[in-house]
N, C-alpha and C positions, 0 to 999 in steps of 0.2 A: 888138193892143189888147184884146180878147175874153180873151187869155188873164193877162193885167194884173188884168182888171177882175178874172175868175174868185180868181184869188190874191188879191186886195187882198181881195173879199168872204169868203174860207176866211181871209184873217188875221184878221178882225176878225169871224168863227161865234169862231173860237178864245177871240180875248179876250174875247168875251162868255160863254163856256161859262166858262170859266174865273174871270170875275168873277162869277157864279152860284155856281158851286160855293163859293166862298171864303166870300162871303156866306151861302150855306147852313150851311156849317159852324159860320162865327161864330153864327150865330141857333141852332145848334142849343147850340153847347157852351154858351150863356149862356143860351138856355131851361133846360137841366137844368141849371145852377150856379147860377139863381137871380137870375143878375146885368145880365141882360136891362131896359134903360135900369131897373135900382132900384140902389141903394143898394149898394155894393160894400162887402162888410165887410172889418174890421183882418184882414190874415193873418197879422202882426210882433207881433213883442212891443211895449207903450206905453200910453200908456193914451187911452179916449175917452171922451167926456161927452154924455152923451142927455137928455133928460127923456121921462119916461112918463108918458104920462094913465093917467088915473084914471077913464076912458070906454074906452077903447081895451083891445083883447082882447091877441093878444100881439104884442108890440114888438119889433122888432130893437133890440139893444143897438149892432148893427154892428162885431161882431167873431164873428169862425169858430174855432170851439176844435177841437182831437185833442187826441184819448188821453193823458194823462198832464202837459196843460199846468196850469201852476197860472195860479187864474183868483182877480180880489182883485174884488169888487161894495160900495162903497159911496156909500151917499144922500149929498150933500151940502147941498142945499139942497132945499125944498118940503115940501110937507104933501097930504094928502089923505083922504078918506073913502070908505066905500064903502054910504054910506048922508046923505046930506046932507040935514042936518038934526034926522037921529037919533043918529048915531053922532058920537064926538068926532073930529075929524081926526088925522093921527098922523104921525110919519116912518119909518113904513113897517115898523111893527111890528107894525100890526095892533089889532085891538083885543080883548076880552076873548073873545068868542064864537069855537069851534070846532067846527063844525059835525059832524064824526065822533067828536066825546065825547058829542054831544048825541044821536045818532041813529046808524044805520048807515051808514059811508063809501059806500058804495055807493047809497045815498038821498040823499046830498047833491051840490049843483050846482058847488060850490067844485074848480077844478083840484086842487088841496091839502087835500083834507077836512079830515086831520087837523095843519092849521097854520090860525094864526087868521086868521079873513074879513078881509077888507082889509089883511092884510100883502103886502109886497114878494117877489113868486116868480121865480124864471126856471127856462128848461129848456134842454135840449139834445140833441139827437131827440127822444127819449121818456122822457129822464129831466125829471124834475120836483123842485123842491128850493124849501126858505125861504133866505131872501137876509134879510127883516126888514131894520135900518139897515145893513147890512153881513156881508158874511160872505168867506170866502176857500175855496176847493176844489181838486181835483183833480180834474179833469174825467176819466168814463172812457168818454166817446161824442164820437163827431166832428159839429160841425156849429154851426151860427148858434147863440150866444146869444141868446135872447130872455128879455123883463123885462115881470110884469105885476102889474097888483092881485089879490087869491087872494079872488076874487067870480066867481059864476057868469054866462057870457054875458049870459044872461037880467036880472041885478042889475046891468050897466053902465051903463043910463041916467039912474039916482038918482046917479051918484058922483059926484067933483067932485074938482080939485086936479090937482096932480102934482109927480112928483120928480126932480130931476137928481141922476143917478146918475154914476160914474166906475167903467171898467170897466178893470184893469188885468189885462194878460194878460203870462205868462211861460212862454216856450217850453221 
C-alpha cells in the first residue's frame, strides 16, 4: 500500500511539473510576442477595420507586417482635430501647420515633425511614415502596425474625433 501511495504521489509531482512548465512557456512566448491576453494581430493577408482616436497615443492597427509586404492604409469614415476648437477637423490629412518648416525638427513634439500636425501616421518598429487619407507601402521592418494622430503626447488632450481606417495587407 506505501508503495502505491509513493507512485500515485511521483505521478501526479510529474503532472504538476509538467503543467508548470507548459504554462511557463506559454506566458513567456506570449509575454515577448506581445499577445499575452491583448489583441492578437492579422498574420494573413485581408483586410481589418479599426478606428483611432484622436486622444490616444499609438494604436494597434492589429495587423503584424515583414519585410517586403505590401501594406494598403485608408480612412474610410471619421473626422478629427488635434486642436478642438481651433483647428478645423479633417480626414486625416492634417491640417496646414508643419512643425519642422516652422522651427528645428528636433525642437518639435510631433512623431512626424516634418508632416502636417494632426494628419494620420503609422509606424513599424522604428519607422515612422504619413499615411494622411490613405496611402499604400512596402514595408521594410517587421512588426505591429500602429496608427496615430502626428500631435505630440503632450497635445492629446485638446483633440477630438476619430477615424476608421481599413488596413489591407499583401504578403
Amino acid at each position: 500500500m506505501g508503495e502505491s501511495k509513493n507512485s500515485f504521489f511521483g505521478i501526479g509531482l510529474l503532472v504538476g511539473v509538467m503543467v508548470t512548465i507548459i504554462i511557463f512557456l506559454i506566458l513567456s512566448v506570449c509575454g515577448m510576442t506581445g499577445y499575452l491576453f491583448l489583441e492578437r494581430p492579422q498574420l494573413f493577408p485581408g483586410t481589418v477595420t479599426r478606428t483611432i482616436d484622436a486622444r490616444g497615443g499609438w494604436q494597434s492597427s492589429g495587423v503584424w507586417v515583414k519585410p517586403g509586404n505590401r501594406v494598403e492604409v485608408t480612412v474610410v469614415d471619421g473626422v478629427w482635430t488635434h486642436w478642438e476648437g481651433t483647428e478645423p477637423y479633417n480626414e486625416g490629412s492634417g491640417g496646414g501647420y508643419v512643425c519642422g518648416k516652422a522651427m528645428s525638427p528636433d525642437d518639435c513634439v510631433e512623431p512626424l515633425p516634418n508632416y502636417s500636425a494632426g494628419g494620420l501616421i503609422g509606424r513599424v518598429g522604428e519607422e515612422i511614415f504619413p499615411v494622411g487619407t490613405g496611402t499604400i507601402w512596402k514595408s521594410t521592418e517587421s512588426g505591429r502596425l500602429e496608427l496615430r494622430i502626428n500631435d505630440g503626447d503632450v497635445g492629446l488632450y485638446d483633440n477630438d474625433g476619430g477615424l476608421k481606417v481599413e488596413v489591407h495587407i499583401q504578403r
